[in-house]
C-alpha positions as CSV (number, residue, x, y, z in Angstrom):
1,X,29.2,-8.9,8.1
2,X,27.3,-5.7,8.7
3,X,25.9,-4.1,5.5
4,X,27.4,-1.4,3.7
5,X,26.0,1.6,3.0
6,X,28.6,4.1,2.5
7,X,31.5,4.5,-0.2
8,X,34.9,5.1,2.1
9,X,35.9,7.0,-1.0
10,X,33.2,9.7,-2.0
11,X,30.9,9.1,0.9
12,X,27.9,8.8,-1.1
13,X,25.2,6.9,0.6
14,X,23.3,3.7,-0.4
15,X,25.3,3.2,-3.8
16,X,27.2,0.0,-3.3
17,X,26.7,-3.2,-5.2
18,X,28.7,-6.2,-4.9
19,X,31.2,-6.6,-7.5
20,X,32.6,-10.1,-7.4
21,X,35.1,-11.6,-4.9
22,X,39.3,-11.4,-3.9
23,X,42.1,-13.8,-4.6
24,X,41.1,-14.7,-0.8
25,X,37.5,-14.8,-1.3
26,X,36.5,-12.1,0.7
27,X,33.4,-9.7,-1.1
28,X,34.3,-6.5,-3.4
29,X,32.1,-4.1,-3.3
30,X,31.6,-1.3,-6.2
31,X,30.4,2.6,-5.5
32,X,28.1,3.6,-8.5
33,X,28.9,7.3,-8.0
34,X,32.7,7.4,-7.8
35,X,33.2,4.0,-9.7
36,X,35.8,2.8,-7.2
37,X,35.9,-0.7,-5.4
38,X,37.2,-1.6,-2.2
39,X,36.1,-4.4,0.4
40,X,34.7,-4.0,3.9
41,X,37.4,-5.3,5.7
42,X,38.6,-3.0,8.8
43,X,41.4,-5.4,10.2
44,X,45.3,-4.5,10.9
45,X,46.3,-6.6,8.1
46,X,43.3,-5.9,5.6
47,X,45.5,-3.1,3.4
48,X,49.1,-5.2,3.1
49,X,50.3,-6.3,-0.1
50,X,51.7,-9.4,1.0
51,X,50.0,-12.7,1.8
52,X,48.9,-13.8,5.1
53,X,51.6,-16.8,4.9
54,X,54.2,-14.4,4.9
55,X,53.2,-12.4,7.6
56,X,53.4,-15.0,10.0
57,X,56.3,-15.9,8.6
58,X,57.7,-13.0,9.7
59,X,55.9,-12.9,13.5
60,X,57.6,-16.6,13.4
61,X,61.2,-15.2,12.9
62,X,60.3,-12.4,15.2
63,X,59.5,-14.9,17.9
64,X,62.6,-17.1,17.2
65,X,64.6,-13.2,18.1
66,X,65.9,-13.2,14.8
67,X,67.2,-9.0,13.8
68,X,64.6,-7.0,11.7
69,X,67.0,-6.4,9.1
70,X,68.2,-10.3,9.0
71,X,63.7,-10.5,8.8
72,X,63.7,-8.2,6.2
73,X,66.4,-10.2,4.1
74,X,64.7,-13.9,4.8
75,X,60.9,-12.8,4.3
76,X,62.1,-10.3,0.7
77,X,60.7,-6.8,2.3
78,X,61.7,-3.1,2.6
79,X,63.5,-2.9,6.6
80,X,61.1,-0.2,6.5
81,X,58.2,-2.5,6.0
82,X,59.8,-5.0,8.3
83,X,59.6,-2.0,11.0
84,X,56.0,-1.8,10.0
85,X,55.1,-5.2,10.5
86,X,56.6,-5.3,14.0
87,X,55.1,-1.8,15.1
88,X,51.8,-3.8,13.8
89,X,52.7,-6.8,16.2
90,X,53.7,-4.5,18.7
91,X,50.5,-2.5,18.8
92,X,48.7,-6.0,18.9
93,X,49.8,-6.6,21.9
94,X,50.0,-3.4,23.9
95,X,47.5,-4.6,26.3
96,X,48.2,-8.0,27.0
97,X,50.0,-7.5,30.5
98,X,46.9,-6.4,32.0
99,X,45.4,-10.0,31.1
100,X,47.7,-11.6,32.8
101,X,46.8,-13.6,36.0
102,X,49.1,-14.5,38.4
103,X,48.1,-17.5,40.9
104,X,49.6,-19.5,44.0
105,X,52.7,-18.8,45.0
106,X,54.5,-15.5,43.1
107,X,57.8,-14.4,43.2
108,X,58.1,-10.4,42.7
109,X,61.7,-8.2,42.5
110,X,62.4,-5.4,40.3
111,X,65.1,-4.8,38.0
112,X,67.1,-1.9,36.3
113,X,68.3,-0.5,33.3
114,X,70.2,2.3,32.6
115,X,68.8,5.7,31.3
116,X,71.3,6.7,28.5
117,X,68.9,9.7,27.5
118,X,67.3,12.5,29.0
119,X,70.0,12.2,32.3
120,X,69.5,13.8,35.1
121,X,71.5,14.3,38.6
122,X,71.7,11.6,41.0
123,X,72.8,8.2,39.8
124,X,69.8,6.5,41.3
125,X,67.2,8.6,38.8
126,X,69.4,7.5,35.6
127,X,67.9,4.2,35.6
128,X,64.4,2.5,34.8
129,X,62.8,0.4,37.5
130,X,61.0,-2.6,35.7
131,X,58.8,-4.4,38.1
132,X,58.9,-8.1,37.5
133,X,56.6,-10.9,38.9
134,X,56.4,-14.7,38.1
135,X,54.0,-17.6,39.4
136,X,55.3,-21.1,39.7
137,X,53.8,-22.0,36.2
138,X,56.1,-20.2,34.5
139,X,53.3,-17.3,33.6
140,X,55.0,-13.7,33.9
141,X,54.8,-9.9,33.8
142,X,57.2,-7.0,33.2
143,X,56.3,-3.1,33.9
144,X,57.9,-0.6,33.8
145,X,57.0,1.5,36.9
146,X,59.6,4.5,37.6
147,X,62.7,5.9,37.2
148,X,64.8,4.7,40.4
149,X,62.9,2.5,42.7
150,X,59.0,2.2,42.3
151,X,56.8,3.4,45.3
152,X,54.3,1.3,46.7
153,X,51.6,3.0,44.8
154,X,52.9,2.4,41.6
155,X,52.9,-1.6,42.3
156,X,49.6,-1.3,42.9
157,X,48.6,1.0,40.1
158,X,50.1,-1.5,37.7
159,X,50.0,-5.2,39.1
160,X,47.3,-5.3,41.6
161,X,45.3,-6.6,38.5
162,X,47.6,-8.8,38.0
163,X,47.1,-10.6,40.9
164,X,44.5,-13.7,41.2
165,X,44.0,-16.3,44.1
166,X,47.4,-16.1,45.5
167,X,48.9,-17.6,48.4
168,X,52.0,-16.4,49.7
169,X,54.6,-14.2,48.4
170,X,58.5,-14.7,47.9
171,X,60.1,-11.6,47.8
172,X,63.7,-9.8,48.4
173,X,63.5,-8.1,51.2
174,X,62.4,-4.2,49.4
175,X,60.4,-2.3,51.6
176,X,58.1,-1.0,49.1
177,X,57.4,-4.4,47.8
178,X,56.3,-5.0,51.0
179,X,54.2,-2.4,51.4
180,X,52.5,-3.6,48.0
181,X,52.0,-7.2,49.4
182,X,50.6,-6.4,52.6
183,X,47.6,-5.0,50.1
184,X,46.6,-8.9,49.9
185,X,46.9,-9.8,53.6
186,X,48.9,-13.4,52.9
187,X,52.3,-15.1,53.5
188,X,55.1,-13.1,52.6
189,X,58.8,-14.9,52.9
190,X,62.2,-13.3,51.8
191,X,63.9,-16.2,49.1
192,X,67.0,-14.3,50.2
193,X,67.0,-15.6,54.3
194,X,65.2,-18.9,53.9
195,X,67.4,-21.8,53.7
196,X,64.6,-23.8,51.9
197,X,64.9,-24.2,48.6
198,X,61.1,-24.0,48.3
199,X,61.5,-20.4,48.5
200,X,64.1,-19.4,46.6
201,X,64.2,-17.0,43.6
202,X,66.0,-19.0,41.0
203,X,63.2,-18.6,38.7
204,X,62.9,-15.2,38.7
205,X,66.3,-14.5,38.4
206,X,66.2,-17.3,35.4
207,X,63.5,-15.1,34.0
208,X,66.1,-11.9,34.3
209,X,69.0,-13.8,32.8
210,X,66.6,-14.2,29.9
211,X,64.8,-11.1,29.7
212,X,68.3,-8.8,29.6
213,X,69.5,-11.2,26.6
214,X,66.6,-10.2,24.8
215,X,66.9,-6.0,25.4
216,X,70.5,-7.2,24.8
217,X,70.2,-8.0,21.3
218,X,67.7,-5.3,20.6
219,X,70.1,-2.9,22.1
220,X,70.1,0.5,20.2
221,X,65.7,0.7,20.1
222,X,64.3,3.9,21.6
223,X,63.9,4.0,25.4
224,X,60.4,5.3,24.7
225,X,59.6,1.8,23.2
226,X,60.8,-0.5,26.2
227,X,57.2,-1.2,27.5
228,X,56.6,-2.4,23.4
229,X,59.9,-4.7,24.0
230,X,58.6,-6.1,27.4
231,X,54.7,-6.4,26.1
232,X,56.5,-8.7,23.2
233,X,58.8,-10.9,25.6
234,X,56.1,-11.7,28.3
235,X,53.8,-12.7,25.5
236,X,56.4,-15.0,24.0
237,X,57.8,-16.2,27.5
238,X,54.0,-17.0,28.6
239,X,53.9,-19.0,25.7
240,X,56.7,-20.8,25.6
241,X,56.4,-24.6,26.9
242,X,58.2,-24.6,30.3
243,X,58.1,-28.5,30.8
244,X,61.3,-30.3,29.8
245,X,59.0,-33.5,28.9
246,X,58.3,-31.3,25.4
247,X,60.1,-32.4,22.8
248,X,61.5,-30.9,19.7
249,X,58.5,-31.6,18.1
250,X,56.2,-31.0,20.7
251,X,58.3,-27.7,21.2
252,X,57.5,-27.0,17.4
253,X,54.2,-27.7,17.7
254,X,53.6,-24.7,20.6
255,X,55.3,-22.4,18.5
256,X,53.0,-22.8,15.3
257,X,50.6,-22.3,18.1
258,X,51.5,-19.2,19.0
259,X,52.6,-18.2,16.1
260,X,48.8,-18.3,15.0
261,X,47.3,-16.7,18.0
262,X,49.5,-13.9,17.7
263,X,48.4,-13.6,13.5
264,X,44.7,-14.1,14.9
265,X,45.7,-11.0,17.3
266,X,47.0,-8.5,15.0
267,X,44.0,-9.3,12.7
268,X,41.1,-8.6,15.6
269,X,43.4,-5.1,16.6
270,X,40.7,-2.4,15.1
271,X,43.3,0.6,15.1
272,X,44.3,2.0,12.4
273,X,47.8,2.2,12.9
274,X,50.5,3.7,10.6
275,X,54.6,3.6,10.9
276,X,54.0,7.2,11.2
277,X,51.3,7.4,14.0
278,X,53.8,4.6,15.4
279,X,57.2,6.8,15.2
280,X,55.1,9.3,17.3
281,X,53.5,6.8,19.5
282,X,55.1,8.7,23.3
283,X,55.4,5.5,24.8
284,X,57.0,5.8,28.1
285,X,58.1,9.3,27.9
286,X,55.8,10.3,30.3
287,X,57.8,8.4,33.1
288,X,61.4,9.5,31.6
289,X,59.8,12.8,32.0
290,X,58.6,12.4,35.6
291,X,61.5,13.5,37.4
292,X,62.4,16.9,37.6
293,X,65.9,18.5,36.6
């Protein structure tokens, strides 16, 4: 770890002296100006009271979709500290999407959900587009690109880096998805005319079924936050074990697994990021906003 040299309290320079080790043996350090201690730990989780076992604990319960309040009650928190936590896992994770790479064969179709603030006139502009792709491995993404149907540009602006070595497309006949795939210059079949199975979009449309149970049981969270909401579902449907020769304990095993590499993920996230700073976070207010009255 990189020597310090200032106090975070008083500022005063080349003053620090060890001063022992934490419960978790991690090095205290002591100012000899102000007296104070602290250690030089930067990390998400470094300033939480509670123990590491109990924060994934609670990612655990949040990956099994379990309600923050019903989290709150099982892990013995403050709902407002559970709402902490998950703006913490939230924030973790904000970029993960754009890591994403899609391969082979992918499915691609949007979806919609309604606006219920911030209405405007015309039925089509009172709902979010979400853009929606899937490869045959089961690895996903979710965006959400406009209010009413996404243009061509803003597929590309969003999921062009998405896209690896891919092969052909199966799509559902929208013209600006088209326009999007001729971008990569391959194969590009509508599931909804072929009569071979090979092409069909059961597994997107498997992926829907799933995704609107989850916004279903989070109904009631800010519209602001639905990119947070999607960000958390991809990342738990990516690692979810799509193979039906798991078994339970196989399946248990993958989601200790995760569980971890999410915990490792919060840890490495630098921000300093407050339930405050997170309350004003604008999310997608931008695109709510983009439509004139």
């Amino acid at each position: 770890m990189k020597k310090t040299k200032y106090c975070p309290f008083c500022g005063t320079y080349n003053s620090i002296i060890k001063s022992g080790r934490t419960g978790k043996n991690v090095q205290r350090y002591k100012c000899n100006s102000c007296r104070k201690t602290f250690i030089n730990d930067n990390s998400t989780t470094s300033h939480l009271q509670n123990s590491d076992r109990l924060f994934k604990k609670f990612i655990g319960l949040m990956v099994d979709d379990v309600s923050l309040a019903v989290i709150a009650r099982n892990v013995d928190i403050d709902v407002k500290t559970a709402l902490y936590y998950r703006c913490l896992v939230f924030k973790s994770i904000e970029d993960y999407q754009n890591e994403v790479i899609l391969d082979g064969t992918i499915l691609i179709d949007e979806t919609f959900i309604p606006v219920t603030e911030k209405k405007l006139r015309g039925l089509s502009f009172n709902q979010l587009c979400i853009i929606t792709m899937i490869d045959l491995k089961g690895y996903c993404i979710a965006k959400v690109g406009s209010r009413a149907t996404a243009k061509p540009q803003v597929f590309i602006d969003l999921c062009a880096m998405n896209i690896g070595e891919v092969n052909q497309f199966v799509h559902d006949g929208g013209p600006n998805q088209k326009q999007f795939m001729k971008y990569f210059e391959v194969t590009m079949i509508d599931g909804k005319r072929s009569e071979s199975e090979e092409y069909s979009t059961m597994l997107i449309d498997s992926m829907y079924s799933s995704l609107k149970r989850y916004l279903f049981k989070h109904a009631g969270f800010k519209l602001k936050n639905l990119q947070h909401y999607l960000n958390f579902f991809v990342y738990r449907f990516n690692h979810t074990p799509k193979s039906k020769y798991y078994d339970s304990r196989g399946l248990e095993e993958k989601r200790e697994q995760m569980i971890d590499k999410l915990y490792k993920r919060v840890k490495r996230t630098r921000k300093k990021t407050t339930y405050k700073t997170f309350l004003s976070d604008p999310g997608i207010t931008d695109i709510l906003e983009s439509v004139k009255k």
